[in-house]
N, CA, C and O atoms as a MOPAC input file, in Angstrom:
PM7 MOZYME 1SCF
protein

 N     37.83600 1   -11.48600 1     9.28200 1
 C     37.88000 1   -10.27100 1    10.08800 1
 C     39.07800 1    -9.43700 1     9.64300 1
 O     40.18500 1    -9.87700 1     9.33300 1
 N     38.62700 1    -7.98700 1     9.66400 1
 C     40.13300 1    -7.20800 1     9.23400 1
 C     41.40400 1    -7.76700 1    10.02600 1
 O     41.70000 1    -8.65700 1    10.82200 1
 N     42.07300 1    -6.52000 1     9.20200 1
 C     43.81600 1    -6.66100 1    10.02500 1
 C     43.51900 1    -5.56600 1    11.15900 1
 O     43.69700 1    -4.36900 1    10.93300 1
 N     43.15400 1    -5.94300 1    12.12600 1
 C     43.18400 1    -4.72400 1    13.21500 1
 C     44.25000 1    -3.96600 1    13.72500 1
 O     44.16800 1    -3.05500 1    14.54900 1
 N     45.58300 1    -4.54900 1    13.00000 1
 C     47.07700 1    -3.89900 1    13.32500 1
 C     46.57700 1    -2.54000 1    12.49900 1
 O     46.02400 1    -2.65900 1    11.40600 1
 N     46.81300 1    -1.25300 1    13.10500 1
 C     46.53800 1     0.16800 1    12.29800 1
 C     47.25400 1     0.87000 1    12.43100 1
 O     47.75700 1     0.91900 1    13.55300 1
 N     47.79600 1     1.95600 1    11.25100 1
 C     48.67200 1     2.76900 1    11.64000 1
 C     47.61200 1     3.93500 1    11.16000 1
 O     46.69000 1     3.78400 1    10.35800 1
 N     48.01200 1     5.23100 1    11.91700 1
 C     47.23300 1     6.16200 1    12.10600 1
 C     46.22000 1     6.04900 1    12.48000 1
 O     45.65000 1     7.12700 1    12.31500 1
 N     45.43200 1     5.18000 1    13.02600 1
 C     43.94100 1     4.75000 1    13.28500 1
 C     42.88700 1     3.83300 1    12.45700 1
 O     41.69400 1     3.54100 1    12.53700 1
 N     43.86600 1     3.57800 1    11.71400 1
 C     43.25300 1     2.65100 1     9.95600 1
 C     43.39100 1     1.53100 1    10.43900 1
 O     44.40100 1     1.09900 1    10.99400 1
 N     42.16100 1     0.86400 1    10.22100 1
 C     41.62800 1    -0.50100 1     9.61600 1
 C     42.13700 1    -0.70300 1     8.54400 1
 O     42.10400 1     0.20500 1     7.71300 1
 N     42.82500 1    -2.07100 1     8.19700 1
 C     42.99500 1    -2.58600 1     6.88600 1
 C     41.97100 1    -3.72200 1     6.79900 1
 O     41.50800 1    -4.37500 1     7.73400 1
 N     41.64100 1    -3.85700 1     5.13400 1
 C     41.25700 1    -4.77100 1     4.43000 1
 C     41.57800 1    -5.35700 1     3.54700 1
 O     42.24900 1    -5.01000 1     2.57500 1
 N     40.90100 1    -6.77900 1     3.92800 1
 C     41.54800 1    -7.19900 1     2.10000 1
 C     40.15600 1    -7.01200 1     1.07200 1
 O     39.07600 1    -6.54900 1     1.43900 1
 N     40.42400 1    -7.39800 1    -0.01200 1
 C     39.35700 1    -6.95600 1    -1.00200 1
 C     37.65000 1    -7.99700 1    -0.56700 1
 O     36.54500 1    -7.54100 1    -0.86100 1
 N     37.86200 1    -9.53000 1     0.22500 1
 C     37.29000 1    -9.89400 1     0.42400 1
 C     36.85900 1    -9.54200 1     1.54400 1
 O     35.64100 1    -9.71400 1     1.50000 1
 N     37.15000 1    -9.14900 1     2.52400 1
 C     36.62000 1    -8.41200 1     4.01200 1
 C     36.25300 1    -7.60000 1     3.48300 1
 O     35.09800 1    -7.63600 1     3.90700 1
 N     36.27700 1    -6.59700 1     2.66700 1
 C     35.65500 1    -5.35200 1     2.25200 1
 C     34.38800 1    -5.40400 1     1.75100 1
 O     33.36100 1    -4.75500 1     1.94700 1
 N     34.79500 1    -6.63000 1     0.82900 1
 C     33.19200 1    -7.28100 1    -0.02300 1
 C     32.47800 1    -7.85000 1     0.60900 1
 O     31.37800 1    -7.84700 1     0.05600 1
 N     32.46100 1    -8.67300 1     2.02800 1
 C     31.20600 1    -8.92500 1     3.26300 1
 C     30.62500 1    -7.94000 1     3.80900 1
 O     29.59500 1    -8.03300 1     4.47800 1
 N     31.35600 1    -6.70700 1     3.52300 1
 C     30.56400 1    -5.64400 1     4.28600 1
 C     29.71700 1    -5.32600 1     3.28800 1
 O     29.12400 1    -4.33000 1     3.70400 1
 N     29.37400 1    -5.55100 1     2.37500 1
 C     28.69500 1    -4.32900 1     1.44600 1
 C     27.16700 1    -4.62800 1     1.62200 1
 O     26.44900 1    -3.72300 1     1.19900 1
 N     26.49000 1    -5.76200 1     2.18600 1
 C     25.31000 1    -6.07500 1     2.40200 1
 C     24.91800 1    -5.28600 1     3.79900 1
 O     23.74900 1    -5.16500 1     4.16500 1
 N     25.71700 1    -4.91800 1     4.31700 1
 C     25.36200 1    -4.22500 1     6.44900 1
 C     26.03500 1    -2.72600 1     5.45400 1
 O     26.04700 1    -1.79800 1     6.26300 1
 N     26.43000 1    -2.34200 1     4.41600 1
 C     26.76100 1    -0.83000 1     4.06000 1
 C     25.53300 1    -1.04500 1     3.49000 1
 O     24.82300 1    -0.54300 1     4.36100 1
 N     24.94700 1    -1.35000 1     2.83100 1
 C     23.83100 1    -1.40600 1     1.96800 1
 C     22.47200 1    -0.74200 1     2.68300 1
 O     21.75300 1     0.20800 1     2.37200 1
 N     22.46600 1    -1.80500 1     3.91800 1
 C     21.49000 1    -1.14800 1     5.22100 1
 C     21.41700 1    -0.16300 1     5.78200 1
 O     20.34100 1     0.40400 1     5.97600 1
 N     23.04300 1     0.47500 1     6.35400 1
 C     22.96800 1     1.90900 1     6.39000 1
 C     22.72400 1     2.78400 1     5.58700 1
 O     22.27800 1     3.87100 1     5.95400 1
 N     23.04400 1     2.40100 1     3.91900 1
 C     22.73800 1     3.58500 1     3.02400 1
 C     21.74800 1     3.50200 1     2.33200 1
 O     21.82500 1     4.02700 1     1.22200 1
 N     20.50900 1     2.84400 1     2.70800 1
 C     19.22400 1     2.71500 1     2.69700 1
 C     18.29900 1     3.74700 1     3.65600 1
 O     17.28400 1     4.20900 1     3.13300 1
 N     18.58800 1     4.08800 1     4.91300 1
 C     18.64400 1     4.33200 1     6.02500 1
 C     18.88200 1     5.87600 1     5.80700 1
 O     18.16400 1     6.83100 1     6.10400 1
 N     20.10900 1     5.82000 1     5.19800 1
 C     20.62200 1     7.08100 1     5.12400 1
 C     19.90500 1     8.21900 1     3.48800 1
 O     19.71200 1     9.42500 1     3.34000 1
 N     19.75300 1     7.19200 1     2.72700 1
 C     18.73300 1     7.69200 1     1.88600 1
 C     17.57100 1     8.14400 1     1.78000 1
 O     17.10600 1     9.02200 1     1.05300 1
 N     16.99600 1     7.30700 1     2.76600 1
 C     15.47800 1     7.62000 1     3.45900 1
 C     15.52700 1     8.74100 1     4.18700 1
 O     14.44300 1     9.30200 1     4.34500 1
 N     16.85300 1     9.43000 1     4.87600 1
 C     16.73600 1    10.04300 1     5.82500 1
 C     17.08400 1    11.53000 1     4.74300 1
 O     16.48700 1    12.55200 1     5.08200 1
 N     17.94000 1    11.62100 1     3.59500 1
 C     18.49900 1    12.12700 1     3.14200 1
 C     16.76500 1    12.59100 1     1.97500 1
 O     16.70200 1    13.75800 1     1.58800 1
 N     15.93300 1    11.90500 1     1.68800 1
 C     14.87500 1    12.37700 1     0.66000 1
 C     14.06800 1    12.95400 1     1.59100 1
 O     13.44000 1    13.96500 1     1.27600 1
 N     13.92800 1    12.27600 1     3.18800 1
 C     13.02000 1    13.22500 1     3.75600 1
 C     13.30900 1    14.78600 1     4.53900 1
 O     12.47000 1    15.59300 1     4.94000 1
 N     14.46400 1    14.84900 1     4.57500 1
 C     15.34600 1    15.97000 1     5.13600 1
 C     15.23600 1    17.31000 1     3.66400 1
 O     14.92900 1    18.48500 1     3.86400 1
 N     15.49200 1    16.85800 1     2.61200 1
 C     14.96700 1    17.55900 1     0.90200 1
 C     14.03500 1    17.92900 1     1.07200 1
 O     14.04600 1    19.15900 1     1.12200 1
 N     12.63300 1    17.28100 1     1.27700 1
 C     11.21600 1    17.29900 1     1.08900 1
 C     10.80000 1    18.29800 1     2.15500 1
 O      9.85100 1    19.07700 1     2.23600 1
 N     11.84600 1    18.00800 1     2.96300 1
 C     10.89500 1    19.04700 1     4.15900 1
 C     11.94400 1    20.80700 1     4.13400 1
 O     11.63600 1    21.91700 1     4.56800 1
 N     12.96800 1    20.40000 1     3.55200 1
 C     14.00700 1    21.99400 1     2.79600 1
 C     13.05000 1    22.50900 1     2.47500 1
 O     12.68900 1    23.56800 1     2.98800 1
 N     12.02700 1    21.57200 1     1.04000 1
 C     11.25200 1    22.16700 1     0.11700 1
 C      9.97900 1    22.90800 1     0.46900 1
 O      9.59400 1    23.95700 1    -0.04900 1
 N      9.40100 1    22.23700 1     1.38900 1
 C      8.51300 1    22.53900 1     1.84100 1
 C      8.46300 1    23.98500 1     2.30100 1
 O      7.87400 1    24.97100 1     1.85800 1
 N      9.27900 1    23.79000 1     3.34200 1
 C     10.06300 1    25.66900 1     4.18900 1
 C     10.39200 1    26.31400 1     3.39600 1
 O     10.01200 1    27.46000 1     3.63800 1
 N     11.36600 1    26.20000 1     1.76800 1
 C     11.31300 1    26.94100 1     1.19600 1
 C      9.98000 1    27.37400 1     0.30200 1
 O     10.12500 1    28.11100 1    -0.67300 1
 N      9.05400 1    27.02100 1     0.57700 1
 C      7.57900 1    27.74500 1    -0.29700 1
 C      6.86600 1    28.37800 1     0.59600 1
 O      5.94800 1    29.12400 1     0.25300 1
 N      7.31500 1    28.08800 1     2.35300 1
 C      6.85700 1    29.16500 1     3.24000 1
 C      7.15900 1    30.14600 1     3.66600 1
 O      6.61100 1    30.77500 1     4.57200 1
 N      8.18400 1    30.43600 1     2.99500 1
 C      9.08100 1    31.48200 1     2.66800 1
 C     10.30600 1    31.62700 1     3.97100 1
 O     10.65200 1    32.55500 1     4.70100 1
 N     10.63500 1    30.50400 1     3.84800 1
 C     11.60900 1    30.47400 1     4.74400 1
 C     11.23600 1    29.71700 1     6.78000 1
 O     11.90000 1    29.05100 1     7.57400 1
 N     10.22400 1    30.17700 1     6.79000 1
 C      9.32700 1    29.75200 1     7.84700 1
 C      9.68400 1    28.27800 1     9.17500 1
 O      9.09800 1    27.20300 1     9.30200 1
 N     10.44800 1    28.65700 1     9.68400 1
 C     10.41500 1    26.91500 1    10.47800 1
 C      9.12500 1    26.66700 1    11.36200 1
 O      9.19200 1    27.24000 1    12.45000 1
 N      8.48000 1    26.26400 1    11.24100 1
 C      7.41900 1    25.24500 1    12.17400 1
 C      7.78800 1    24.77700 1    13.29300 1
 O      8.67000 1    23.95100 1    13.05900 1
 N      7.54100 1    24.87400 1    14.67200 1
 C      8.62400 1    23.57100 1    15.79100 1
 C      8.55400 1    22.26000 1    15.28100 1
 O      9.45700 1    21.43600 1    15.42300 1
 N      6.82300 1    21.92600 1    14.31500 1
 C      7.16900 1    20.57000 1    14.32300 1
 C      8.03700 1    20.25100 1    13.29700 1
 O      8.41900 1    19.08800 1    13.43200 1
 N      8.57500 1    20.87100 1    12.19200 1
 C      9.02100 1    20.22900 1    11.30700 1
 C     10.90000 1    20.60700 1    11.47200 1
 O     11.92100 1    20.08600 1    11.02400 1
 N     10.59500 1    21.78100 1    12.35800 1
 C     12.23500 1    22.02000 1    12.70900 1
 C     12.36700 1    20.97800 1    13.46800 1
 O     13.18000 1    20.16400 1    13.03200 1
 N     11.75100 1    20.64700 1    14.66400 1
 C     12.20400 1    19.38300 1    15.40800 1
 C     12.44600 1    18.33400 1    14.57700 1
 O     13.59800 1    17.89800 1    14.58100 1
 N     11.49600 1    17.72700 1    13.73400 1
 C     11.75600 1    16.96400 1    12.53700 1
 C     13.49500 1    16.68300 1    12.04700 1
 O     14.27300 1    15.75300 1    12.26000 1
 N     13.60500 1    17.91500 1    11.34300 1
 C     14.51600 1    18.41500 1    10.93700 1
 C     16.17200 1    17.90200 1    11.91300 1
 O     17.29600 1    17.50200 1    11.60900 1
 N     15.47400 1    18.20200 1    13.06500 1
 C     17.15600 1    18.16900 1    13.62900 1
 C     16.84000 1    16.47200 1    14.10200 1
 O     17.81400 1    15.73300 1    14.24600 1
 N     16.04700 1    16.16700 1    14.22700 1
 C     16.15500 1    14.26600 1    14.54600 1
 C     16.56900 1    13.53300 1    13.39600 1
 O     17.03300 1    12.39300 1    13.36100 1
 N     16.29400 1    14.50900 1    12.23700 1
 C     16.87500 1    13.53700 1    10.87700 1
 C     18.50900 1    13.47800 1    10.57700 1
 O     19.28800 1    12.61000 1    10.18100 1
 N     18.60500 1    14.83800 1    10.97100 1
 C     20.05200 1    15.18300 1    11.10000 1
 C     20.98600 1    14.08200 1    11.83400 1
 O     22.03800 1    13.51000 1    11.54800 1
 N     20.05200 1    14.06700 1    12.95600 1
 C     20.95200 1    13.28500 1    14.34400 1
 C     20.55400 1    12.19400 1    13.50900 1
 O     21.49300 1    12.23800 1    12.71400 1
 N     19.92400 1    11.35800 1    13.16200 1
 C     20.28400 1     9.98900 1    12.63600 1
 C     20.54200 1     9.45300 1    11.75200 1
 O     20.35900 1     8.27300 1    11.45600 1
 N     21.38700 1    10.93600 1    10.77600 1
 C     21.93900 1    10.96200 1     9.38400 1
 C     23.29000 1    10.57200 1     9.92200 1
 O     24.02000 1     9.73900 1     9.38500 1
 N     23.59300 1    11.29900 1    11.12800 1
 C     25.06200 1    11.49900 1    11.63700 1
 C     25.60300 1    10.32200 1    12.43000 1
 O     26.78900 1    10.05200 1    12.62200 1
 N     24.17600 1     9.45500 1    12.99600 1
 C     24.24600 1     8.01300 1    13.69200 1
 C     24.91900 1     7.23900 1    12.73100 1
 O     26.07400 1     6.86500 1    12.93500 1
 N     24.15300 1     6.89600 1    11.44700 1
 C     24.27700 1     5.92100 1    10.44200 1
 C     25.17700 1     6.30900 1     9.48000 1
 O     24.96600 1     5.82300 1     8.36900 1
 N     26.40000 1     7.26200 1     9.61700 1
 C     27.66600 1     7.76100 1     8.93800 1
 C     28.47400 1     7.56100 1     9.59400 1
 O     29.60300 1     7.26400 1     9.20200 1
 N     28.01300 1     7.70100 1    11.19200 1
 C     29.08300 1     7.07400 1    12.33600 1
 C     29.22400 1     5.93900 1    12.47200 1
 O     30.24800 1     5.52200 1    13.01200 1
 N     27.92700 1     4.80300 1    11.88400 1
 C     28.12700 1     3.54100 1    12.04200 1
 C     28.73500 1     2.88300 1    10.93000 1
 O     29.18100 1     1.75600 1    11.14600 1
 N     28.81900 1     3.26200 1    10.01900 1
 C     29.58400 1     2.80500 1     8.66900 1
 C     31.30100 1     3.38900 1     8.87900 1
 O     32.26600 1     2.63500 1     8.75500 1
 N     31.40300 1     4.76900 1     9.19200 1
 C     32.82000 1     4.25000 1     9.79800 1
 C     33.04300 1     3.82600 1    11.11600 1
 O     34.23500 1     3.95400 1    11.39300 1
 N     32.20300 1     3.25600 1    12.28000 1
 C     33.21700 1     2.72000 1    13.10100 1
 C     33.44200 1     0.79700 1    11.94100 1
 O     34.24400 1    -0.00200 1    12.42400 1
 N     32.90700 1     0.49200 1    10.98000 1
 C     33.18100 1    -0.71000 1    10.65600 1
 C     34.32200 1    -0.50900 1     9.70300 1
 O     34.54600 1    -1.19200 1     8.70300 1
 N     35.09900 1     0.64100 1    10.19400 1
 C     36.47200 1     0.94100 1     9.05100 1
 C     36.41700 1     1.55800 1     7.84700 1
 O     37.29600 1     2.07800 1     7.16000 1
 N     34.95400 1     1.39000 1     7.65600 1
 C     34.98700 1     2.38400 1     6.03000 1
 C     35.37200 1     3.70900 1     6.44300 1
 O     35.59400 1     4.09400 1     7.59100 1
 N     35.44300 1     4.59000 1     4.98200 1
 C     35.93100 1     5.61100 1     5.02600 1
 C     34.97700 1     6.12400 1     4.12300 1
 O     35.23600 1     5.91700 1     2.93800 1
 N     33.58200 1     6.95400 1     4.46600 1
 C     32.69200 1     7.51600 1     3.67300 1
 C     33.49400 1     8.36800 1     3.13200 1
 O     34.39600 1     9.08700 1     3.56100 1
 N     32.67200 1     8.03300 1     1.36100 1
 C     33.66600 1     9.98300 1     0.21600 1
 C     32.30000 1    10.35000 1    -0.01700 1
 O     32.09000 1    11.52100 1    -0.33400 1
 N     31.07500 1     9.34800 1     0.10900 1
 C     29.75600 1    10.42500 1    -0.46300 1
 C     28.35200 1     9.38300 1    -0.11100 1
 O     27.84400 1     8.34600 1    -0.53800 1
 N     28.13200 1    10.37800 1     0.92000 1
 C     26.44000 1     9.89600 1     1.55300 1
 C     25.51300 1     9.52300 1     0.16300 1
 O     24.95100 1     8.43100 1     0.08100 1
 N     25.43100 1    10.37700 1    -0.73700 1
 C     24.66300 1    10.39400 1    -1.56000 1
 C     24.25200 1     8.80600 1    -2.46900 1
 O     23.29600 1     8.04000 1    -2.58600 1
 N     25.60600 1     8.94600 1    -2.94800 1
 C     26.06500 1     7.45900 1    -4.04600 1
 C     26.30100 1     6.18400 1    -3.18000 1
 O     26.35800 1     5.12300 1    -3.80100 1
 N     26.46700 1     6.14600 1    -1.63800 1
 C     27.13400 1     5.37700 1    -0.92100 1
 C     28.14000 1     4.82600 1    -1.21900 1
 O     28.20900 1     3.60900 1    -1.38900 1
 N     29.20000 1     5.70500 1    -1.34800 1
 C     30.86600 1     5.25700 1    -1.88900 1
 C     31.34000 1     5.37600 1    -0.92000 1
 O     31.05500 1     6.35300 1    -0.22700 1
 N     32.30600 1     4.36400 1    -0.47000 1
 C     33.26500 1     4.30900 1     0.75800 1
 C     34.36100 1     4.15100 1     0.34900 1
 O     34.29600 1     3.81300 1    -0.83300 1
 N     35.71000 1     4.23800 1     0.82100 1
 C     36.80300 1     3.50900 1     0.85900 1
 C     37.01000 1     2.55600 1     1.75900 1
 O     36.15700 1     2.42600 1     2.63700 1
 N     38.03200 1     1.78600 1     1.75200 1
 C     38.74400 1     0.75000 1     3.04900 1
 C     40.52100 1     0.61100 1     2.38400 1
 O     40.97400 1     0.38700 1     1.26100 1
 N     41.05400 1     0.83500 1     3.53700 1
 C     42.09800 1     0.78900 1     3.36100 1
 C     42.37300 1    -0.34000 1     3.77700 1
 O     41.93000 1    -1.00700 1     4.71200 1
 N     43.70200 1    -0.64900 1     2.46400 1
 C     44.22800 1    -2.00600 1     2.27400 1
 C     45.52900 1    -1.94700 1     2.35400 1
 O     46.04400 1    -0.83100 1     2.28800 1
 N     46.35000 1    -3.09500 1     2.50900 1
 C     47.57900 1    -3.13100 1     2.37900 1
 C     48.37400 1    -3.50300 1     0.96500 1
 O     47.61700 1    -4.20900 1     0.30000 1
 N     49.31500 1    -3.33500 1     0.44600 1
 C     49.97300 1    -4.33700 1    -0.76300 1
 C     50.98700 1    -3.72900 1    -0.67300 1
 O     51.27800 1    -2.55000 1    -0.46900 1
 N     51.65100 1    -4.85700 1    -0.88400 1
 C     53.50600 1    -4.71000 1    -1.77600 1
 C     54.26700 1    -3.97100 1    -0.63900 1
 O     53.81600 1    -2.93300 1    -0.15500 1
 N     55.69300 1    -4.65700 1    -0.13500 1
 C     55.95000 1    -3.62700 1     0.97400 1
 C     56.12200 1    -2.94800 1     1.84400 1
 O     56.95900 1    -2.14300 1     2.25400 1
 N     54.77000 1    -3.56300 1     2.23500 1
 C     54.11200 1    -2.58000 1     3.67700 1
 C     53.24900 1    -1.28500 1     2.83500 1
 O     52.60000 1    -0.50600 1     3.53300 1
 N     53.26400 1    -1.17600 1     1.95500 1
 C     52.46700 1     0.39800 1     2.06000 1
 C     50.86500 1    -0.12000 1     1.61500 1
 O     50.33800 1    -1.16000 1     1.22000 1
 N     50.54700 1     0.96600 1     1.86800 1
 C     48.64200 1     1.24300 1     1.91100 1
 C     48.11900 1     2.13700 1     1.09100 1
 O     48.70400 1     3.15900 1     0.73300 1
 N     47.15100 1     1.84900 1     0.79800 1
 C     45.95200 1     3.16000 1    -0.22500 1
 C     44.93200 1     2.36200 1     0.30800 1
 O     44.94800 1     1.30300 1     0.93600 1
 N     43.61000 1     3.46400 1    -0.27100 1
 C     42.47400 1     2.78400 1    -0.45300 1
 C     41.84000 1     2.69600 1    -1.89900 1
 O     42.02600 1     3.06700 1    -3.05800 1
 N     40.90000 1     1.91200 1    -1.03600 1
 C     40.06300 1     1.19200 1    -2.50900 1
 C     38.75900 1     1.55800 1    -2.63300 1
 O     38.21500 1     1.20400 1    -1.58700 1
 N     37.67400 1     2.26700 1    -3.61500 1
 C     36.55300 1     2.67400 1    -3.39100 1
 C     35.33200 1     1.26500 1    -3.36100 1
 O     35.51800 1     0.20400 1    -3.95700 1
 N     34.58300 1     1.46700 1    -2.84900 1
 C     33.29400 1     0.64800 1    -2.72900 1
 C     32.23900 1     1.13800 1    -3.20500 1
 O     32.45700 1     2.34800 1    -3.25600 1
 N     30.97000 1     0.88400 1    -3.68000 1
 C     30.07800 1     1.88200 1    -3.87400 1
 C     28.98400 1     0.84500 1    -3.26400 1
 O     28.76200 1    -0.13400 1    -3.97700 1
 N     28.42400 1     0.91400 1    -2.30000 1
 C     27.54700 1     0.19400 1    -1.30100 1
 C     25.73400 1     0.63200 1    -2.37400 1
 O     24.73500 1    -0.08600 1    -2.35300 1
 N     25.85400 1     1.71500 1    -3.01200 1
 C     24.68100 1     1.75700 1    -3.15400 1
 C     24.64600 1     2.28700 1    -4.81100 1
 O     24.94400 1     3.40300 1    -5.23600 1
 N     24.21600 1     1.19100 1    -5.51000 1
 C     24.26100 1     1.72100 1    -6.92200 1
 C     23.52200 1     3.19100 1    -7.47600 1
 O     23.62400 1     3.52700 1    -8.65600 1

């Protein structure tokens, strides 16, 4: 389990707590991919209707949103630090040498 001692609101990790998560990051950015090709597909769509929203596909639209924003919220409350929905790259901040901190990138989704 992390170091739950935080300064500024940071979770620390070590490189091996970081590396148990990457199978439950994996799930969200599966999730979030799915949500991210069908949110594109349906851009595309509206853009060949010349702009046009539908209720059903605007409603669409904003439920994908909301559970783009669920499953970005759930990857950082587990301490990551999303840099890109797309690639699923996170950080986690670690400690070394000191006392001082950086982070370290992850990439949850090749």
């Amino acid at each position: 389990m992390p170091d739950r001692k935080t300064r500024e609101d940071r979770v620390y990790f070590s490189v091996e707590e970081a590396n148990q998560l990457v199978p439950e990051l994996n799930a969200h950015f599966d999730l979030i991919q799915t949500r991210i090709a069908r949110i594109r597909e349906i851009h595309h769509h509206l853009a060949s209707l010349g702009g046009a929203h539908p209720g059903k596909l605007r409603s669409e639209l904003l439920a994908l949103h909301g559970e783009l924003a669920t499953e970005v919220e759930a990857v950082q409350e587990l301490g990551a630090v999303v840099k890109d929905v797309e690639k699923g790259l996170v950080d986690f901040w670690h400690r070394h040498g000191a006392g001082t901190s950086s982070s370290a990138g992850v990439t949850a989704r090749p």
